[in-house]
N, C-alpha and C positions, 0 to 999 in steps of 0.2 A: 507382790504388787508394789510397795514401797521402792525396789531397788529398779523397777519399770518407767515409774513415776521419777528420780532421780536421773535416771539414763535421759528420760525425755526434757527434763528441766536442764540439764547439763548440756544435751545437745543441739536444744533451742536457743539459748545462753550463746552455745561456740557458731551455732548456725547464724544466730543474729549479729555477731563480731565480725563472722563472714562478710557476712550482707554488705554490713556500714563499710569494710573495708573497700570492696568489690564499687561500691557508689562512688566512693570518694574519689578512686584513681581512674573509675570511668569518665567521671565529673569533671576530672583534672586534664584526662589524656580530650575530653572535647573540647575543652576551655583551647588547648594550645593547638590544637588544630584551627579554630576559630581564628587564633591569633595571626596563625599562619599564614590563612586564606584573606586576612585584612593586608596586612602585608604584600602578599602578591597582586591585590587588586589596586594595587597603588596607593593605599594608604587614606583611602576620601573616607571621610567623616573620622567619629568620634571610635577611636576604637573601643573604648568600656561599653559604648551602647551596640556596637554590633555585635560586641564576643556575648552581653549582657540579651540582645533578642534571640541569638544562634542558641542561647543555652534553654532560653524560654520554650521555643521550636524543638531543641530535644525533647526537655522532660515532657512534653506531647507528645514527643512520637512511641512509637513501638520496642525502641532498643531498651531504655533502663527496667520495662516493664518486665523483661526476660529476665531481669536480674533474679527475679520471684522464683525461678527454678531454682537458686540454691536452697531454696525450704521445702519444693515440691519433690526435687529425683532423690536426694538423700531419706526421703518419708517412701517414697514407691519401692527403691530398694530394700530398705529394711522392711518393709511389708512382705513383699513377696520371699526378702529370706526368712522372713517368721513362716508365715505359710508353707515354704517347701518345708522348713525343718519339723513341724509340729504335724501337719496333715500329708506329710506324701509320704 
């Protein structure tokens, strides 16, 4: 039970390093798309407040929310490989 308990803490631990990383360079790679499309649109207005509402408009939308699968298929799969190993 102990060495179940460390497997889980340890790979909550490496799962959550995941995560933050995975947010960061999604965070990044929209920020410079933002910048991109200020740019092509000819440059009107302030560009920190458009890349600053585009990023507002993400973290509402649907995409960073899937980031949540790095904790949820890592947990599905080690389930079902406990299960086939122990009961089939």
């Amino acid at each position: 039970m102990i060495g179940f308990l460390r497997l889980f803490l340890f790979g909550f631990a490496g799962l959550t390093v995941l995560y933050l990383l995975l947010v960061i360079y999604n965070r990044s790679l929209t920020r410079e798309k933002l910048e991109d499309e200020w740019a092509e649109k000819g440059e009107i207005g302030d560009r920190d407040t458009y890349v600053e509402n585009g990023l507002k408009a993400y973290k509402s939308s649907f995409r960073p929310k899937l980031l949540l699968l790095v904790y949820i298929l890592p947990l599905i799969a080690f389930g079902a490989v406990f299960f086939m190993t122990n009961f089939m």
